[in-house]
N, CA and C atoms as a LAMMPS dump frame, in Angstrom:
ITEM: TIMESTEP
0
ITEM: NUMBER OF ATOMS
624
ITEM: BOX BOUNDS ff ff ff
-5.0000000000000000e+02 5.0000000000000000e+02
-5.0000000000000000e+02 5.0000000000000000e+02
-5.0000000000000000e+02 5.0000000000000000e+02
ITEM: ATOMS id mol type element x y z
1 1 1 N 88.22 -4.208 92.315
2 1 2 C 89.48 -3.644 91.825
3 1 3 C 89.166 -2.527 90.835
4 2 1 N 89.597 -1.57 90.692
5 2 2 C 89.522 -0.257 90.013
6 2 3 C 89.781 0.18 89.147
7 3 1 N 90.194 -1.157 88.374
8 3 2 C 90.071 -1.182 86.793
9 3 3 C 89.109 -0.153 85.888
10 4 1 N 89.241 0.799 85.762
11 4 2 C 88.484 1.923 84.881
12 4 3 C 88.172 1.603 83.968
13 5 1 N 89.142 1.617 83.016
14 5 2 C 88.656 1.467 81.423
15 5 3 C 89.791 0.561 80.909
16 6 1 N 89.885 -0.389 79.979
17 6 2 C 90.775 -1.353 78.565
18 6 3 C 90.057 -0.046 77.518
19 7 1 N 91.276 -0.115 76.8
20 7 2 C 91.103 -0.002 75.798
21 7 3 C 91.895 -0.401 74.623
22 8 1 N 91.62 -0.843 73.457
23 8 2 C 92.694 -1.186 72.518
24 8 3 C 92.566 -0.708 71.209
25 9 1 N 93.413 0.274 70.893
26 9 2 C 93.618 0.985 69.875
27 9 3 C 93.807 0.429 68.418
28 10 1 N 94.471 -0.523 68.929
29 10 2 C 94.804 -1.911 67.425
30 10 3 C 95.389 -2.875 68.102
31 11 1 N 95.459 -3.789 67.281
32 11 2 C 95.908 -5.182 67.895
33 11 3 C 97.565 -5.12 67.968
34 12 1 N 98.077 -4.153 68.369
35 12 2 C 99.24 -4.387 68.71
36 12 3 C 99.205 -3.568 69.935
37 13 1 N 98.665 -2.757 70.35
38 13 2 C 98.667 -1.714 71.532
39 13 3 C 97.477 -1.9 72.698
40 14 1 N 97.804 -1.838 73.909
41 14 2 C 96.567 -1.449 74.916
42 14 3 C 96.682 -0.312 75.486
43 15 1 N 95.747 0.446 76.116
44 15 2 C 95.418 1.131 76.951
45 15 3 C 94.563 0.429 78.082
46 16 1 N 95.34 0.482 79.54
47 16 2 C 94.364 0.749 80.927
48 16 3 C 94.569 1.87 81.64
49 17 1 N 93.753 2.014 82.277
50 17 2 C 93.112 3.546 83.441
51 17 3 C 92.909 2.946 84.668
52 18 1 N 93.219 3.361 85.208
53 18 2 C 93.118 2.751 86.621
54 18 3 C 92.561 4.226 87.687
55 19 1 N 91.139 4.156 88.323
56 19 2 C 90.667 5.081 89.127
57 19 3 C 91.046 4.704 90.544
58 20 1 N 92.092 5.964 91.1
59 20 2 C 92.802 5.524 92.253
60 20 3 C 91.851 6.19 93.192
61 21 1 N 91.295 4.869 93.882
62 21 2 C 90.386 4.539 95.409
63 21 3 C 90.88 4.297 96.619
64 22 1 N 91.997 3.366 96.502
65 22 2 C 92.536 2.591 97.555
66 22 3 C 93.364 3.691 98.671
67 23 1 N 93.46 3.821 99.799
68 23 2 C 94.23 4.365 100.738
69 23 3 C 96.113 3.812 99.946
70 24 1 N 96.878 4.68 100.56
71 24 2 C 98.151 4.382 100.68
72 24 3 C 98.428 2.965 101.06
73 25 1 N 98.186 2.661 102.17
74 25 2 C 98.588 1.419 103.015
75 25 3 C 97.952 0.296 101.99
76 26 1 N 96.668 0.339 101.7
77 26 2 C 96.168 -0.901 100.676
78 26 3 C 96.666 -0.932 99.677
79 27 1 N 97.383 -0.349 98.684
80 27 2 C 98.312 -0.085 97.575
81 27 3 C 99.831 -0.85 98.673
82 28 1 N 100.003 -0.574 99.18
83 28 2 C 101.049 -1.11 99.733
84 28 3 C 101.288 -2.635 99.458
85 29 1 N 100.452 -2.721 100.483
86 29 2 C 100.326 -4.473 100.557
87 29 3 C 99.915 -4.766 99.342
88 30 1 N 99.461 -4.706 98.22
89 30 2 C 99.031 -4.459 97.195
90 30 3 C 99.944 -4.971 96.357
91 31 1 N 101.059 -4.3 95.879
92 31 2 C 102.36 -4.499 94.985
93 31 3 C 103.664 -4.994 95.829
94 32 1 N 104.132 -5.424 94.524
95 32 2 C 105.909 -5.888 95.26
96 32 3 C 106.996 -5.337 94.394
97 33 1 N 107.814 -4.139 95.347
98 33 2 C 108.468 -3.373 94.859
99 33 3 C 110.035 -3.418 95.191
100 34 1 N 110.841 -3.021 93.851
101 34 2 C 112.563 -3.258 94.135
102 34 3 C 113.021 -2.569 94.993
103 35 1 N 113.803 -2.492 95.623
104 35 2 C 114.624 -1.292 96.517
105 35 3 C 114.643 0.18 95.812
106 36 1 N 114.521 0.24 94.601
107 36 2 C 115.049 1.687 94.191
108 36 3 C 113.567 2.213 94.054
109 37 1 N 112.087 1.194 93.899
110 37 2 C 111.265 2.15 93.477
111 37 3 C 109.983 2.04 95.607
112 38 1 N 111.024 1.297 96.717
113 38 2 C 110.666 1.048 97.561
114 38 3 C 110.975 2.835 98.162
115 39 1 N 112.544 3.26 97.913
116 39 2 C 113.19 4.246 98.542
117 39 3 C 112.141 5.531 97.451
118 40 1 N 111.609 5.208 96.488
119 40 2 C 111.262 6.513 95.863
120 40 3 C 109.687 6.638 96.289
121 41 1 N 109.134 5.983 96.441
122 41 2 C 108.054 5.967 96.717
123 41 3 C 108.247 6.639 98.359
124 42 1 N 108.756 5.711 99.229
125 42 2 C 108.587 6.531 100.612
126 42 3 C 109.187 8.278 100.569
127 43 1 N 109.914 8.546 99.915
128 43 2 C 110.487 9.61 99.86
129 43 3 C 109.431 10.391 98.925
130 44 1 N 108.655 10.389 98.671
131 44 2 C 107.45 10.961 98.156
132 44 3 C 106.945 11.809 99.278
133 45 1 N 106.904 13.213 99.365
134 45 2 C 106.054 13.898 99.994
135 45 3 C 104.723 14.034 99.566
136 46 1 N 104.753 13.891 99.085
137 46 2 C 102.596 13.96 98.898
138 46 3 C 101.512 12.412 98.522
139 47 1 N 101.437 12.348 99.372
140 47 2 C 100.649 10.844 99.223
141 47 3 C 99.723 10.533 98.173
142 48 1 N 99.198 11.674 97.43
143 48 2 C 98.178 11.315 95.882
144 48 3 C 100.111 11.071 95.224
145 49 1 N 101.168 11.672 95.62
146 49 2 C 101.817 11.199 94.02
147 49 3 C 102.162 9.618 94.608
148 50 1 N 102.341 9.638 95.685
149 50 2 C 102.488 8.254 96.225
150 50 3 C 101.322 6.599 95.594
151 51 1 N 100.325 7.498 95.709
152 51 2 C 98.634 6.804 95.488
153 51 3 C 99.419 6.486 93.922
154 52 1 N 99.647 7.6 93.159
155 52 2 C 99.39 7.415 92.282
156 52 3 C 100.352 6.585 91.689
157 53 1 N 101.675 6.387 92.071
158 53 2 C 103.056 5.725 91.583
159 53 3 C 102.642 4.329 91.752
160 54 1 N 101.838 3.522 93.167
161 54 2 C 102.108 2.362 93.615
162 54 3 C 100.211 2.418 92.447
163 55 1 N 100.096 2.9 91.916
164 55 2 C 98.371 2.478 90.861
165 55 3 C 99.075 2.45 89.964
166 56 1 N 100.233 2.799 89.394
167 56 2 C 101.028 2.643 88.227
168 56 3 C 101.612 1.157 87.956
169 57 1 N 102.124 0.793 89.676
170 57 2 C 102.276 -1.048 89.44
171 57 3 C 100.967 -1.909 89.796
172 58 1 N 99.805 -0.879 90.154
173 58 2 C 98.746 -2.11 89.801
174 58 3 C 98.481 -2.274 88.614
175 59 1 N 98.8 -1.108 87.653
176 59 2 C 98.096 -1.381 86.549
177 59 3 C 99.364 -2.268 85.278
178 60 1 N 100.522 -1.915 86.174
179 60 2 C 101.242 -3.277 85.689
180 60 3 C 100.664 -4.305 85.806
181 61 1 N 100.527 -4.535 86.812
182 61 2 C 100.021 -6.197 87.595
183 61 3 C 99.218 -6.827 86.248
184 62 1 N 97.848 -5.805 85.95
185 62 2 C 97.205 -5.894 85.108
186 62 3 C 97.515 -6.898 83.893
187 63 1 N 98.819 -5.74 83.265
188 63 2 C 99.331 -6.712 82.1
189 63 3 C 100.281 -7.738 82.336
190 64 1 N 100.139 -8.508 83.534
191 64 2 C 101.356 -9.582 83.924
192 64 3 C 102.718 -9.045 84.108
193 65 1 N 103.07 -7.706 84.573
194 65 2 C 104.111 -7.121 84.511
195 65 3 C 104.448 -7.052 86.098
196 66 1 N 105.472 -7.208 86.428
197 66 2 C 106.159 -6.427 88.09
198 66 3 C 107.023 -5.87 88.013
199 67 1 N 107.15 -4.822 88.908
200 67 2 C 107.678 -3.495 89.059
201 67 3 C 108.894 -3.992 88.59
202 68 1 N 109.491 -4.762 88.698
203 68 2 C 110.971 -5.167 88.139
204 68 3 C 111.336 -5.316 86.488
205 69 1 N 110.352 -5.627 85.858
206 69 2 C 110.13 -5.362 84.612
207 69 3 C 110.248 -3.731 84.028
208 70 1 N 110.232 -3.188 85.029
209 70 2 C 110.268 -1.222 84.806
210 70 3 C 111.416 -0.727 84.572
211 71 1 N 112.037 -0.018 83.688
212 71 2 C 112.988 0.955 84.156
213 71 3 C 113.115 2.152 82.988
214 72 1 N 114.215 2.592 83.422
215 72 2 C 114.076 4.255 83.045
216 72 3 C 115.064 4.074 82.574
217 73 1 N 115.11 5.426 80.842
218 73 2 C 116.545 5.021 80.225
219 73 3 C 117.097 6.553 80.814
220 74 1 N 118.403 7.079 80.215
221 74 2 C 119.045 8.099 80.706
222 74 3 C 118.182 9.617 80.645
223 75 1 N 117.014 9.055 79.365
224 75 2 C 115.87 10.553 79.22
225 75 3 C 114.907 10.463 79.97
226 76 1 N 115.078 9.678 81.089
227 76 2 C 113.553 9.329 81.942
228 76 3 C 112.595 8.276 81.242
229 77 1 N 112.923 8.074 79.936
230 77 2 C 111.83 7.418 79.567
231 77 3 C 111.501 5.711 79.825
232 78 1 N 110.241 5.241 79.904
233 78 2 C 109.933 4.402 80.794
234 78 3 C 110.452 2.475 79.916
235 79 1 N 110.93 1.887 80.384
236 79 2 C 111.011 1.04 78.999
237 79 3 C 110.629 -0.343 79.849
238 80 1 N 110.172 -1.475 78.998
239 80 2 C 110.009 -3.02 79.757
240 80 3 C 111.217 -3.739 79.083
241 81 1 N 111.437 -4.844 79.973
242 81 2 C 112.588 -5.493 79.346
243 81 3 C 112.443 -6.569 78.277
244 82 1 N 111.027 -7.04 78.563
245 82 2 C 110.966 -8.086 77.25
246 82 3 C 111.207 -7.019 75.496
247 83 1 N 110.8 -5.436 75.437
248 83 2 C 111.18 -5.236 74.86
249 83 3 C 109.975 -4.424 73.706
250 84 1 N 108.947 -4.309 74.712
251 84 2 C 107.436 -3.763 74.427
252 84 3 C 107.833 -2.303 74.796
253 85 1 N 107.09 -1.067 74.201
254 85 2 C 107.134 -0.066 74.51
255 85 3 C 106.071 0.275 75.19
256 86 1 N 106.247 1.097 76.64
257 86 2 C 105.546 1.389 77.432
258 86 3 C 105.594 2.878 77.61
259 87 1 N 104.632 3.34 78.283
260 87 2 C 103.953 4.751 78.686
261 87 3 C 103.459 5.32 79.758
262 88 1 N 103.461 6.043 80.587
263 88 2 C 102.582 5.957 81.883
264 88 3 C 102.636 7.446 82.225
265 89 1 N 101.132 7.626 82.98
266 89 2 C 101.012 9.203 83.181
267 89 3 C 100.044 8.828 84.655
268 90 1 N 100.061 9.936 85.274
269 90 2 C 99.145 9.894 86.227
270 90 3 C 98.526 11.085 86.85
271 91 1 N 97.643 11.779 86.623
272 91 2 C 96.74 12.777 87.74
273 91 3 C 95.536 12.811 88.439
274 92 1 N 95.923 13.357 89.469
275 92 2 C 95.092 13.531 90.648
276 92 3 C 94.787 12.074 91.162
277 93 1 N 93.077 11.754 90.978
278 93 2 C 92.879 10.254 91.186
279 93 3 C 92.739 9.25 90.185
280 94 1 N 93.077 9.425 89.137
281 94 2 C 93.472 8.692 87.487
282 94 3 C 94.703 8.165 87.257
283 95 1 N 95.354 7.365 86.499
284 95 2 C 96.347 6.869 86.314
285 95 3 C 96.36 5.961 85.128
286 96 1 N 97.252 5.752 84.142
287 96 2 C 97.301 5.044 82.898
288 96 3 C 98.568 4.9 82.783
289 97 1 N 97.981 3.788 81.44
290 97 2 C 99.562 2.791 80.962
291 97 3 C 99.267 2.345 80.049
292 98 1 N 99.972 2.627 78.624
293 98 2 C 99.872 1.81 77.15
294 98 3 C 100.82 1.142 77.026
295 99 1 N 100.642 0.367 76.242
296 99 2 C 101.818 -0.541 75.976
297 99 3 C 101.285 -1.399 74.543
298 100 1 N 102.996 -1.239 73.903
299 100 2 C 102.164 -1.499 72.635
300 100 3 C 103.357 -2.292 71.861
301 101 1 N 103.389 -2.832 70.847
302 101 2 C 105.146 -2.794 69.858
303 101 3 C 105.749 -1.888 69.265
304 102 1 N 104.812 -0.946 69.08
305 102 2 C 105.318 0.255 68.556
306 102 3 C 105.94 1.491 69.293
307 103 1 N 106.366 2.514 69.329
308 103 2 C 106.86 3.635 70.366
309 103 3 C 105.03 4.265 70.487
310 104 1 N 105.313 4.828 71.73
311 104 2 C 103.613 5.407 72.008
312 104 3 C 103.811 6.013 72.856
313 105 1 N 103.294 7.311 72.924
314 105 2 C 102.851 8.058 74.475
315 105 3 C 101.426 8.492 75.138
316 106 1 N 101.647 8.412 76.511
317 106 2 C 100.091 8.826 77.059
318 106 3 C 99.903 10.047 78.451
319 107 1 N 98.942 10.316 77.897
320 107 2 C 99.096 11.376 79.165
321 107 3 C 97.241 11.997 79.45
322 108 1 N 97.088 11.923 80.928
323 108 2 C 95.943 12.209 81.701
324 108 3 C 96.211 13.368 82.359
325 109 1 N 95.184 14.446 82.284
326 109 2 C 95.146 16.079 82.934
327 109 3 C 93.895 15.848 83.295
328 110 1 N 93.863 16.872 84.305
329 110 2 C 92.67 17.628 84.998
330 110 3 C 91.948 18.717 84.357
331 111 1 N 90.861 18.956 84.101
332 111 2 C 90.443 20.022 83.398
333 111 3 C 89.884 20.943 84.262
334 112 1 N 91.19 21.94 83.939
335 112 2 C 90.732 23.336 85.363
336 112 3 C 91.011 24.432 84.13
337 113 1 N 90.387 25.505 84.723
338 113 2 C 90.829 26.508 84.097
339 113 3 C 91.199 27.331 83.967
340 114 1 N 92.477 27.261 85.086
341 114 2 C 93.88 27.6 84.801
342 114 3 C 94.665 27.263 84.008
343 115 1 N 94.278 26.517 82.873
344 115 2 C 95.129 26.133 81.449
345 115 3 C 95.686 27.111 81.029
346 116 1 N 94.263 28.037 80.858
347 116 2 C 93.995 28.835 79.816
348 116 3 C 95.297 30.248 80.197
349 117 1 N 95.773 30.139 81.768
350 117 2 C 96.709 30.979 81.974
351 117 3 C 97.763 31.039 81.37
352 118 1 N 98.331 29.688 80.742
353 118 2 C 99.982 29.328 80.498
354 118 3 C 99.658 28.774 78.743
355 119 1 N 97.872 28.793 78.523
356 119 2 C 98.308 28.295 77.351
357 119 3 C 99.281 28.761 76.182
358 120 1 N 99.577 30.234 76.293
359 120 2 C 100.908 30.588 75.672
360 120 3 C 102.096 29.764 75.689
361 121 1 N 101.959 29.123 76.426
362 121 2 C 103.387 28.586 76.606
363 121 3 C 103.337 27.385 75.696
364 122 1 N 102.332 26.738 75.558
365 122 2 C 102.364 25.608 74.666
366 122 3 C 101.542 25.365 73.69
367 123 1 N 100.389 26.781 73.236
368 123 2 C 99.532 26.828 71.881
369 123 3 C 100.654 27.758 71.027
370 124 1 N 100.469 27.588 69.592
371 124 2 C 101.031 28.006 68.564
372 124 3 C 100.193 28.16 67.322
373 125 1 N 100.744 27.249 67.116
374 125 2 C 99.666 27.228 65.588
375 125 3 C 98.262 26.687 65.729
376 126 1 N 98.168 26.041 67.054
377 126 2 C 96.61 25.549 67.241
378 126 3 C 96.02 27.157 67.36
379 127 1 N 96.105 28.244 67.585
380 127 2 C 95.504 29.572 68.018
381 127 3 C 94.8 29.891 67.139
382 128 1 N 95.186 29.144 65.838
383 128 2 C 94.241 29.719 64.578
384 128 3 C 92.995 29.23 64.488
385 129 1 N 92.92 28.302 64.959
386 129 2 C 91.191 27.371 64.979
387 129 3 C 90.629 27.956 66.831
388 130 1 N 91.729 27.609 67.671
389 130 2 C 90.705 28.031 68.879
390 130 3 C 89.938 28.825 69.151
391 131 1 N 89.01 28.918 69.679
392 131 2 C 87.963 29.974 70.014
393 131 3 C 88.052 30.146 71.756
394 132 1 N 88.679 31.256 72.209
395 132 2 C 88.638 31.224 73.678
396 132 3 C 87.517 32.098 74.341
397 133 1 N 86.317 32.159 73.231
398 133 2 C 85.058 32.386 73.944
399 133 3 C 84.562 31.234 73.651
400 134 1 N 84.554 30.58 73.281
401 134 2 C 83.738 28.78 73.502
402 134 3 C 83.57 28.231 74.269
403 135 1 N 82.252 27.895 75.014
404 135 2 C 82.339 26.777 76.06
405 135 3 C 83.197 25.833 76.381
406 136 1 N 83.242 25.022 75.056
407 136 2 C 84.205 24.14 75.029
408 136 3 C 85.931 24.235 75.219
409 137 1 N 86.398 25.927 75.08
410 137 2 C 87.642 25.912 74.973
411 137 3 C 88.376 25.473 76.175
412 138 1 N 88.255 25.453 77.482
413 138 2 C 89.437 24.642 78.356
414 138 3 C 89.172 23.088 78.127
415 139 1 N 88.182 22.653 77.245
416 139 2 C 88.357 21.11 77.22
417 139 3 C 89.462 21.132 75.795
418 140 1 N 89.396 21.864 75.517
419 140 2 C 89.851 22.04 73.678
420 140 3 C 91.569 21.715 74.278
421 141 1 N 91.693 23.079 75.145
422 141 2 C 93.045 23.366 75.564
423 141 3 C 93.855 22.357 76.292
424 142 1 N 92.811 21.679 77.065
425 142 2 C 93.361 20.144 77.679
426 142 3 C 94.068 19.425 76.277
427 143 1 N 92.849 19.046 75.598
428 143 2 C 93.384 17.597 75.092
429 143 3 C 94.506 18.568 74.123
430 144 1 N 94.879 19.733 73.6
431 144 2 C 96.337 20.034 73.109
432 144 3 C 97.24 19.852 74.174
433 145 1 N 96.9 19.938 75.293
434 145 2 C 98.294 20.011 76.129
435 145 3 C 98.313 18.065 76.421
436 146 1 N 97.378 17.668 76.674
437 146 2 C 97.722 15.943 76.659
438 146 3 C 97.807 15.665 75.293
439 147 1 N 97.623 16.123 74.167
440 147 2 C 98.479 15.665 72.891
441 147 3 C 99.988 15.8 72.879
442 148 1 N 100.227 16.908 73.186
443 148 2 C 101.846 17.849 73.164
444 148 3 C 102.314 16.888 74.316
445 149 1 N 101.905 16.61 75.163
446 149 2 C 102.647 15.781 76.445
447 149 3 C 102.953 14.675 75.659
448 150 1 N 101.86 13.974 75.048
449 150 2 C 102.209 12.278 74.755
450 150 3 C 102.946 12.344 73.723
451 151 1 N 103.127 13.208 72.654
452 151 2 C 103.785 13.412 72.093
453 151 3 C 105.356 13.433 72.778
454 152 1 N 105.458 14.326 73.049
455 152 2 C 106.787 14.659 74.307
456 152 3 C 107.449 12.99 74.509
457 153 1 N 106.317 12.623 75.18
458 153 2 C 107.034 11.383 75.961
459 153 3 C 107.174 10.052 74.549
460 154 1 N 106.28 10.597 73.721
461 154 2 C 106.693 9.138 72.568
462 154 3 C 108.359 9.843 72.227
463 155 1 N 108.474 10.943 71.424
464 155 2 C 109.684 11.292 71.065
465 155 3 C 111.146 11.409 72.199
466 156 1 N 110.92 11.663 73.594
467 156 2 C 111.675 11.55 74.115
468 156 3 C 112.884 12.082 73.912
469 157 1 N 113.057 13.538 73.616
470 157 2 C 114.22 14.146 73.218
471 157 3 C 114.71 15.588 73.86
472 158 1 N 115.828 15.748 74.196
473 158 2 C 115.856 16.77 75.113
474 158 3 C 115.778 18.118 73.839
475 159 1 N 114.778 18.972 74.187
476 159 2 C 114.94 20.253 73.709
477 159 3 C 113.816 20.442 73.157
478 160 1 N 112.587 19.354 72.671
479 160 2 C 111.572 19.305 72.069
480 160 3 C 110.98 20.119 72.584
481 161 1 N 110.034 21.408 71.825
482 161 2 C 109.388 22.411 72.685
483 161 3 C 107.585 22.408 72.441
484 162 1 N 106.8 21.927 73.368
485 162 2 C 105.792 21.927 72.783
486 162 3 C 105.364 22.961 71.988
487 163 1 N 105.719 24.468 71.842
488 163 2 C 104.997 25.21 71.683
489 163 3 C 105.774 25.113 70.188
490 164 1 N 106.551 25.19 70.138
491 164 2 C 107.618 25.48 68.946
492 164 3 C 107.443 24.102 67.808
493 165 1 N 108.085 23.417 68.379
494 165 2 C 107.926 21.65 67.72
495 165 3 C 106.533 20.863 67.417
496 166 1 N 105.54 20.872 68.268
497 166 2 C 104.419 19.768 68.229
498 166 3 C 103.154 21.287 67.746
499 167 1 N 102.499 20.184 66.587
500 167 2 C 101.344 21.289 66.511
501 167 3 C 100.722 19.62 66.188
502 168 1 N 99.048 20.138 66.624
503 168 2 C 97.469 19.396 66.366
504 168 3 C 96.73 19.933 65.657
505 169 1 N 96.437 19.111 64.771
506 169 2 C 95.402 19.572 63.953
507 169 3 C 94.303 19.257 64.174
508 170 1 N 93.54 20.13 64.002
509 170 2 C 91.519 20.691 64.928
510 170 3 C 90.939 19.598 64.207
511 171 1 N 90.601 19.051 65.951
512 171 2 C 89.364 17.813 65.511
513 171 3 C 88.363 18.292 66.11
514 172 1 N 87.153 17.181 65.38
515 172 2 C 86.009 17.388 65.168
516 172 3 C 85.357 16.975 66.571
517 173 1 N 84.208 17.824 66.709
518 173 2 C 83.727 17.589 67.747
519 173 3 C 82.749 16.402 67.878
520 174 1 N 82.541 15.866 66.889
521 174 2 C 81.885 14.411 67.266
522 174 3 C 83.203 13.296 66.731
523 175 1 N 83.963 13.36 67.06
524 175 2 C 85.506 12.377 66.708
525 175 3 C 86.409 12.659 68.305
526 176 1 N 86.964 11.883 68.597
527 176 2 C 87.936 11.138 68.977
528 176 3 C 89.054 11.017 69.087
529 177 1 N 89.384 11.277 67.67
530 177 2 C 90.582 11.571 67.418
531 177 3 C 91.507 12.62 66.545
532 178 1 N 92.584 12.851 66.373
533 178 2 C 93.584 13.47 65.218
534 178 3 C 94.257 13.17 65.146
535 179 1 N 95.125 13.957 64.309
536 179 2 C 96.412 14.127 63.93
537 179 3 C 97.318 15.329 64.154
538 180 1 N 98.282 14.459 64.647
539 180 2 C 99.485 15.412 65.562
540 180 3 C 100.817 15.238 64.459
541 181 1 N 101.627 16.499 64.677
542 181 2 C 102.927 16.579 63.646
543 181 3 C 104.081 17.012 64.909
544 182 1 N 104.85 16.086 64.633
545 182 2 C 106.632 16.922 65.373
546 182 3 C 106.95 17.435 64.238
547 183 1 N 107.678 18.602 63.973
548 183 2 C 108.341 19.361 63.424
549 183 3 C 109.661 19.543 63.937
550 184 1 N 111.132 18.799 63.842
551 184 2 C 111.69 18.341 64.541
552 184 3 C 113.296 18.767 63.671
553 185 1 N 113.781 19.872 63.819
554 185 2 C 115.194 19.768 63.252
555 185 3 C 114.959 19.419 61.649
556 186 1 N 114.6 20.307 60.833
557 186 2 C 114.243 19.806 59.612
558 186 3 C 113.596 18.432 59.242
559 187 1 N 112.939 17.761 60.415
560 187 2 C 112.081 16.197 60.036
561 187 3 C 110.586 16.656 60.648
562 188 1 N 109.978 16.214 59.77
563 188 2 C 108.429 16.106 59.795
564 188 3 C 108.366 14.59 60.434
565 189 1 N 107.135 14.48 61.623
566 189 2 C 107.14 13.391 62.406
567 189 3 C 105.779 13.516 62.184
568 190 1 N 104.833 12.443 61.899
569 190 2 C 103.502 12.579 61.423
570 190 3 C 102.713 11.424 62.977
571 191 1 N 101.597 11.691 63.39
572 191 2 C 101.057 10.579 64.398
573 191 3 C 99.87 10.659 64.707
574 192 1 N 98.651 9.671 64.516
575 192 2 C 97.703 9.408 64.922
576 192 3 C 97.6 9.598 66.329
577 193 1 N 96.554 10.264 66.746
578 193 2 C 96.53 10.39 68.257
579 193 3 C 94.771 10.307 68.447
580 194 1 N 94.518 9.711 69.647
581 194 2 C 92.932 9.259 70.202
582 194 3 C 92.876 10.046 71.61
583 195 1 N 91.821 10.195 71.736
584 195 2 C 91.668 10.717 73.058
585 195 3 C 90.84 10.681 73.906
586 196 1 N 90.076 10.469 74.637
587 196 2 C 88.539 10.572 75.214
588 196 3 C 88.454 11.729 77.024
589 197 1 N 87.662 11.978 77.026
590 197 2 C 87.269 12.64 78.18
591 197 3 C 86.077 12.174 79.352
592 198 1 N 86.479 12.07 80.702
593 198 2 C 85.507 11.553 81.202
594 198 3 C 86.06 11.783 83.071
595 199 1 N 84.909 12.196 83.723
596 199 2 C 84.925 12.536 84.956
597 199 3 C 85.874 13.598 84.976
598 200 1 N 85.585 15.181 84.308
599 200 2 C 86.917 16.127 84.63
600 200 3 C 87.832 15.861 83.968
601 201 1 N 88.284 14.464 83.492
602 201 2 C 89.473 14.421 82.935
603 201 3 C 89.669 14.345 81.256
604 202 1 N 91.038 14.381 80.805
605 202 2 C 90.924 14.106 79.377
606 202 3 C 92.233 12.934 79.474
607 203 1 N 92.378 12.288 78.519
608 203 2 C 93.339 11.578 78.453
609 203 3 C 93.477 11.545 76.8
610 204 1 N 94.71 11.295 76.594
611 204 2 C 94.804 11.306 75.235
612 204 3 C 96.454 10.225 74.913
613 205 1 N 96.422 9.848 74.007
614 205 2 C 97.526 8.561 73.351
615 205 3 C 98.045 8.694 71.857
616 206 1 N 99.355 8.646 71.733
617 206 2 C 99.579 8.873 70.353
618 206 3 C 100.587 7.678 69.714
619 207 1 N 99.979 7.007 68.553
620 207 2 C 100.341 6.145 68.043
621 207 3 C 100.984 6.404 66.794
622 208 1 N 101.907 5.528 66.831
623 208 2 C 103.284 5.806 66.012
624 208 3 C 102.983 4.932 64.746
């Protein structure tokens, strides 16, 4: 089973990763799904988002959860019913899910470097530390845009602009982690955020 990585941030939160292997059809038989996420899934034109939706209820399975335990409030955002806050992101052949007591978001990218095309659209105040002659800068540029995402999805608010609202402050290259700020309608939103990188990818989580 394709259990990637646990991870646990503190004793109130997990992180799993789930590396999607399995064909369509074995994910199938795999999970047991409601009518509404039976009709969304087949209506999926592209079979990685397919792969990747039905690795989203394995990695429920994981935490004793079934797809029926899932739902979505009016902002899309993902909620369980016992009353735990949940998270979920998925690219390419990767897929994750935190879940914690606290509000939390997570989010997994591909590191291509075509970032670096649109990073206007969502660097701001990070521009002052980046270096876009650095080796390192499309990994740099990832984990801001999977900060600004998980961010996004912890706050859950229509109008939030990454570029405008969410700034990161420059971490260190032998660390792990930072610190992320919403700047939000005259409120300062302060949040620990972790991140790691591995196979192409970055993933990153922000704790409330």
């Amino acid at each position: 089973m394709p259990l990637y990585k646990t991870i646990t941030p503190n004793s109130q939160t997990v992180v799993k990763i789930w590396k999607i292997t399995e064909p369509f059809d074995a994910l199938m038989q795999s999970v047991s799904l409601k009518p509404k996420s039976l009709d969304r899934v087949l209506g999926m034109k592209s079979e990685l988002h397919q792969r990747g939706f039905l690795s989203v209820r394995m990695l429920l399975a994981e935490f004793g959860y079934d797809d029926v335990d899932l739902h979505y409030d009016e902002n899309g955002k993902p909620y369980l019913l016992d009353g735990k806050h949940i998270s979920i992101t998925h690219s390419f052949n990767f897929s994750a899910i935190i879940i914690s007591d606290a509000i939390i978001g997570i989010d997994i990218e591909k590191q291509r470097d075509k970032i670096s095309v649109i990073a206007h659209k969502f660097v701001e105040y990070e521009s002052y530390y980046l270096d876009e002659s650095a080796i390192d800068y499309i990994n740099k540029l990832t984990i801001i845009w999977c900060v600004k995402e998980s961010l996004y999805k912890l706050f859950a608010t229509p109008g939030l602009s990454f570029k405008q609202h969410c700034l990161v402050i420059p971490m260190s290259d032998n660390e792990l982690e930072t610190v992320a700020w919403i700047d939000y309608e005259d409120k300062k939103h302060k949040y620990n955020v972790q991140f790691l990188e591995f196979e192409g990818f970055t993933c990153a989580y922000a704790l409330s």
